[in-house]
Every structure is written in C-alpha cells, then in structure tokens.
C-alpha positions as a Markdown table, in Angstrom:
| # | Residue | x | y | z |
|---|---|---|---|---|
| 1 | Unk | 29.4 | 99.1 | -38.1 |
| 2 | Unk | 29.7 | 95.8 | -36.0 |
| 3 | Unk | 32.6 | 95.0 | -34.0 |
| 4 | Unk | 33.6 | 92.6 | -36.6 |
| 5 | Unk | 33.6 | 94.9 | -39.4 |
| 6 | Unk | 35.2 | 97.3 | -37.1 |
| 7 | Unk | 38.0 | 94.2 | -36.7 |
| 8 | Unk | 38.3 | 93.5 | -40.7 |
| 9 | Unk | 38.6 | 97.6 | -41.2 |
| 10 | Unk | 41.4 | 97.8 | -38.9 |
| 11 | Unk | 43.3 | 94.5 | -40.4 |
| 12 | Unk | 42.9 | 95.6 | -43.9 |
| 13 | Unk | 44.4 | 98.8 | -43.3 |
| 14 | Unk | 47.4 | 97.2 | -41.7 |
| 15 | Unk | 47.9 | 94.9 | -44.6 |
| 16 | Unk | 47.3 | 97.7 | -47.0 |
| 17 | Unk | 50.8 | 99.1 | -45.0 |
| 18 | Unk | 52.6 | 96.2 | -45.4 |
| 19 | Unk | 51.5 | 96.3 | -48.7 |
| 20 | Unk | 53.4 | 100.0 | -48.7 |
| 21 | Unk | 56.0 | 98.2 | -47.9 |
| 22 | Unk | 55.5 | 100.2 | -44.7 |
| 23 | Unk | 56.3 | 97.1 | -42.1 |
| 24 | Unk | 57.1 | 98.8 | -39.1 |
| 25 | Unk | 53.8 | 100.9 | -39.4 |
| 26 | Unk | 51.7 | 97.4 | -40.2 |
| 27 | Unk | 53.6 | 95.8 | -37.5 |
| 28 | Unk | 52.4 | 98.3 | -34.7 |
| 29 | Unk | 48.9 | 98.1 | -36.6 |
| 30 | Unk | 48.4 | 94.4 | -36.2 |
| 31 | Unk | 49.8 | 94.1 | -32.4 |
| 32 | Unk | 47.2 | 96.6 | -31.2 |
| 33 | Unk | 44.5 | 95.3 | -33.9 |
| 34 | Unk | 45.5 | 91.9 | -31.6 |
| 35 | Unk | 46.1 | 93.2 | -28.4 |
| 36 | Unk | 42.0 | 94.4 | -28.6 |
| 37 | Unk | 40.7 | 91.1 | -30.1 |
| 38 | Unk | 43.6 | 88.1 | -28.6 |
| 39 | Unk | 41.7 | 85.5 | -30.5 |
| 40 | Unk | 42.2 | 86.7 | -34.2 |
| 41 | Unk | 44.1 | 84.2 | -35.3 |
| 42 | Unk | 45.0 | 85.5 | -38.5 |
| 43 | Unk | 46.0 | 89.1 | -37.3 |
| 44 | Unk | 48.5 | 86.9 | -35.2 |
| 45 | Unk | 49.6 | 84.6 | -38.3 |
| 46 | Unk | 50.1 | 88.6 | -39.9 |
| 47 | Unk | 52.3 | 89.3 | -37.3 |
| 48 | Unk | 54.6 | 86.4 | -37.9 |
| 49 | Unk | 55.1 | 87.3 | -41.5 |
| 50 | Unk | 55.8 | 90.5 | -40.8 |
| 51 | Unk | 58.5 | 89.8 | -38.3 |
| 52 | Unk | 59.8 | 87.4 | -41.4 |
| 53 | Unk | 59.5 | 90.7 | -43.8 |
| 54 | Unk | 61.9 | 92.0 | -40.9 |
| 55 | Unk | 64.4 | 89.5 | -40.7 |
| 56 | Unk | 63.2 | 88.0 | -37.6 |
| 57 | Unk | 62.6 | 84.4 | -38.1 |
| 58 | Unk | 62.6 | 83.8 | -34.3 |
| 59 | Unk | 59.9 | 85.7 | -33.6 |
| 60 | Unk | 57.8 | 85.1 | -36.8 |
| 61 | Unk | 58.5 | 81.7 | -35.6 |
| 62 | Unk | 56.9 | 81.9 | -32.2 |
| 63 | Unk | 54.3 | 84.2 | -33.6 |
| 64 | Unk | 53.2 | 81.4 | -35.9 |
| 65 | Unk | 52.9 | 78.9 | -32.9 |
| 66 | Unk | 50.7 | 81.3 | -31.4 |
| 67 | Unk | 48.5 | 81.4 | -34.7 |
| 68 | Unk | 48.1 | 77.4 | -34.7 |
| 69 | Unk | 47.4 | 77.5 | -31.4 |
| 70 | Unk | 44.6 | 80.1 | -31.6 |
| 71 | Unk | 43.0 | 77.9 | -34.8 |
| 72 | Unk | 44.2 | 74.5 | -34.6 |
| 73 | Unk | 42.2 | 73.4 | -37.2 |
| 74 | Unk | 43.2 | 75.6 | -40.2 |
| 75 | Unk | 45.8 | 73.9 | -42.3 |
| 76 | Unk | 47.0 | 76.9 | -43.7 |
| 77 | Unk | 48.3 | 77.9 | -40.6 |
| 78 | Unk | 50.5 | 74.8 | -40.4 |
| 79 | Unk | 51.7 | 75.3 | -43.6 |
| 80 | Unk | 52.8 | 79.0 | -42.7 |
| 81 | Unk | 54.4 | 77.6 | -39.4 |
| 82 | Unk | 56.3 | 75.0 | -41.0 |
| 83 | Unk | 57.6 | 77.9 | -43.7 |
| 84 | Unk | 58.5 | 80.0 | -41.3 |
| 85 | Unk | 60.2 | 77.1 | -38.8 |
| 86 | Unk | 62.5 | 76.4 | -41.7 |
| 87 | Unk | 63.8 | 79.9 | -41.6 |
| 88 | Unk | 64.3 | 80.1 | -38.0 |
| 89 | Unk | 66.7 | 76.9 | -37.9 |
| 90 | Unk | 63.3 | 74.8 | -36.6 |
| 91 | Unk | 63.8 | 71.9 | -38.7 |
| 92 | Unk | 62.5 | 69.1 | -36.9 |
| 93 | Unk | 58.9 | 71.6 | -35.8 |
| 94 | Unk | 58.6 | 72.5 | -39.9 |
| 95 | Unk | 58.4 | 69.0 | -40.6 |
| 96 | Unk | 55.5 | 67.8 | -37.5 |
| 97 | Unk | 53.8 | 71.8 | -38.7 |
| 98 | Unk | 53.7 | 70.3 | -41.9 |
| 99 | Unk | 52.7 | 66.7 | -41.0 |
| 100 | Unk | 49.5 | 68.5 | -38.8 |
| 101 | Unk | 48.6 | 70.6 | -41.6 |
| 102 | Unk | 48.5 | 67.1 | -44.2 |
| 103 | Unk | 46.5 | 65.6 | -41.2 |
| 104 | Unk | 43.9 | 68.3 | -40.9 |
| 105 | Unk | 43.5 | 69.1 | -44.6 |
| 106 | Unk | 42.8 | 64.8 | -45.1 |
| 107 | Unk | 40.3 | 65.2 | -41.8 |
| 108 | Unk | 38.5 | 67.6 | -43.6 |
| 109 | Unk | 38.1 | 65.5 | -46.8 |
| 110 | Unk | 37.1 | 63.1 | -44.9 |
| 111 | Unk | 34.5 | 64.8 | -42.9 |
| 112 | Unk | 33.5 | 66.1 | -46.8 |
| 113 | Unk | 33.2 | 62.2 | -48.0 |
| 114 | Unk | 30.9 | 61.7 | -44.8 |
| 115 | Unk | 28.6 | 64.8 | -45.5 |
| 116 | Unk | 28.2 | 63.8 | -49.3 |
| 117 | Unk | 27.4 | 59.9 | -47.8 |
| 118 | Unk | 24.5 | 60.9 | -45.4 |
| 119 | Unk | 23.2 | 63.4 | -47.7 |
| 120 | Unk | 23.2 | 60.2 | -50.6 |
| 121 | Unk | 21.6 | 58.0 | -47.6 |
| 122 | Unk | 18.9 | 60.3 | -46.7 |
| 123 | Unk | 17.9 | 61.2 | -50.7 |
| 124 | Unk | 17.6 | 57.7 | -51.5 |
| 125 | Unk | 15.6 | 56.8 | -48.0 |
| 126 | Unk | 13.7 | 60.2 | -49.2 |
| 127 | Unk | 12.8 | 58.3 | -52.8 |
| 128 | Unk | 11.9 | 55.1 | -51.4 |
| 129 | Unk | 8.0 | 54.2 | -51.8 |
| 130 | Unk | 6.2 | 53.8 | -48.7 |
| 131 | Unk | 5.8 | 49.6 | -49.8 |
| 132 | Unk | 9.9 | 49.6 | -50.1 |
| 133 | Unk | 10.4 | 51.4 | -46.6 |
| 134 | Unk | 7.7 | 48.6 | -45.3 |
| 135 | Unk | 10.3 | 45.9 | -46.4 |
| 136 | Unk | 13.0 | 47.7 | -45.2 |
| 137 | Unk | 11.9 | 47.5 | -41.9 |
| 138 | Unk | 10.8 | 43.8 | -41.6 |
C-alpha cells in the first residue's frame, strides 16, 4: 500500500465515524490524518464541517479558510466556506467565498472552451491536403 492509499484509508475511516454519528472520534481522526499529511486539503475542509456538526461555526469557519487556502482552485471549497461563514456571523467573507468560487468554476469553463478550440484547430489543420496547407502558408 502507497502512502496515498495509506492517506485515503485513514480518511475514509474517519468519515465512516462521522458517519456513526461518532464526531468527536472523527474529529481526533482527521486532525492527526492532517497533522501527518498538512497539505490534504480536503481532510482540512472535513474538519470544518465537523466542528459545524459540533456547533462551532467559529472554528469550522477558520477551518474552511485553511482548506481554500491549501486548494485555491477548487470551487467547492468556496462554496463550503461561504456556507459555513454564514453560520459563523461572516457575512460579508460568505459573499466574496462565494464570488471566488463563481470565478473559478467560469475560469474552468473557460479553460474547457479553449481546450475544445485548439483541439478543433489542430483536427482541421490535421485534414487539410498538403495543396491547402501550401496556400495557407503563402
């Protein structure tokens, strides 16, 4: 087993406490599943809902923060942070979370619509006699 697997075993079993409805147990799970791999985003967006599942929107608050900042450029997280800023009084952060999260999902269709354009460009330069591509250049 690789040390991801290893890092998917360890956060399944903690959701499959909270899932117990055992939130204290998942809670402890997930900090040390995070405290041996600090860049797992999502391990640290599980936190923040479980401190939510708790009653403590401060924390899941902060706790989201720290998600969107460990993978700025997953709208979901946003979306979460901007839920969760709500609850925790955060009006004015909920509404730039969920601005960021509108911004990155329209980026990626965008990116998308690129993609799909050079793929189109290079398909029809692909079908393109040799005669036409002589024209093309002149």
């Amino acid at each position: 087993m690789n040390i991801n697997d290893l890092k998917e075993v360890r956060y399944d079993k903690a959701i499959a406490l909270r899932d117990a409805d055992k939130v204290d147990e998942a809670l402890e799970a997930m900090q040390a599943l995070l405290a041996d791999f600090p860049d797992f985003a999502l391990a640290q967006l599980a936190i923040a809902a479980l401190y939510a599942k708790k009653g403590l929107p401060e924390a899941a608050f902060s706790a989201a923060v720290k998600a969107c900042n460990l993978d700025p450029k997953n709208p979901f997280f946003y979306t979460a942070l901007s839920s969760l800023a709500i609850k925790a009084g955060h009006h004015q952060e909920a509404e730039e979370a969920l601005m960021k999260a509108q911004e990155i999902r329209f980026n990626i269709q965008i990116e998308k619509m690129r993609a799909m354009k050079e793929q189109e460009d290079s398909a029809s330069a692909a079908s393109e006699s040799p005669q036409e591509q002589d024209e093309t250049q002149r």
